[in-house]
C-alpha positions, -999 to 999 in steps of 0.1 A, spaced: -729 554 -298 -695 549 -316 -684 566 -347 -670 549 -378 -633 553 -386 -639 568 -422 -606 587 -425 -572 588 -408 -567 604 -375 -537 622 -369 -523 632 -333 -490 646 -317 -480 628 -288 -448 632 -269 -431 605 -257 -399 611 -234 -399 646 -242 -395 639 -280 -424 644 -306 -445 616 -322 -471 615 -350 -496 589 -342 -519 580 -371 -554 561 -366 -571 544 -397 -590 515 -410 -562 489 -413 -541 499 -378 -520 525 -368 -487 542 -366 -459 559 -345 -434 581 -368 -415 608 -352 -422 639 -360 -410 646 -393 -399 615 -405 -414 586 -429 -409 553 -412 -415 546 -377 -436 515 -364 -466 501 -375 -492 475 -365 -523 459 -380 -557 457 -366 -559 420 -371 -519 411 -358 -534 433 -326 -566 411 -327 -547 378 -336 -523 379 -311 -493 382 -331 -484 416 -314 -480 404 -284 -462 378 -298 -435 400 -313 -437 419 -284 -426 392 -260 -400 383 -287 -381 415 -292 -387 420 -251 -365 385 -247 -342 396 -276 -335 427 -252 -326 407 -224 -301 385 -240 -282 412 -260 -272 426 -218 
């Protein structure tokens, strides 16, 4: 049995030897590094949708042609 997602879940992660806050909640999530405001974020229904891996595979080709 699942639980329901009533409240935001907040974990420390570390990516590449540098600190992340990762926060869980009812409309999506988010990656901020540790002690700062903006970071990325991404919807539930953009993840659902597709659009995610949409922008994804755009800013993955945008990548390659900036080489």
């Amino acid at each position: 049995m699942t639980t329901k997602l009533e409240g935001p879940l907040r974990r420390e992660i570390d990516v590449q030897d540098q600190a992340y806050t990762l926060t869980i909640d009812g409309d999506g999530l988010r990656l901020v590094p540790k002690g700062r405001r903006k970071g990325l974020e991404l919807q539930w229904k953009a993840l659902v949708s597709g659009d995610a891996a949409l922008a994804a595979a755009l800013q993955g080709s945008l990548e390659t042609l900036r080489r």
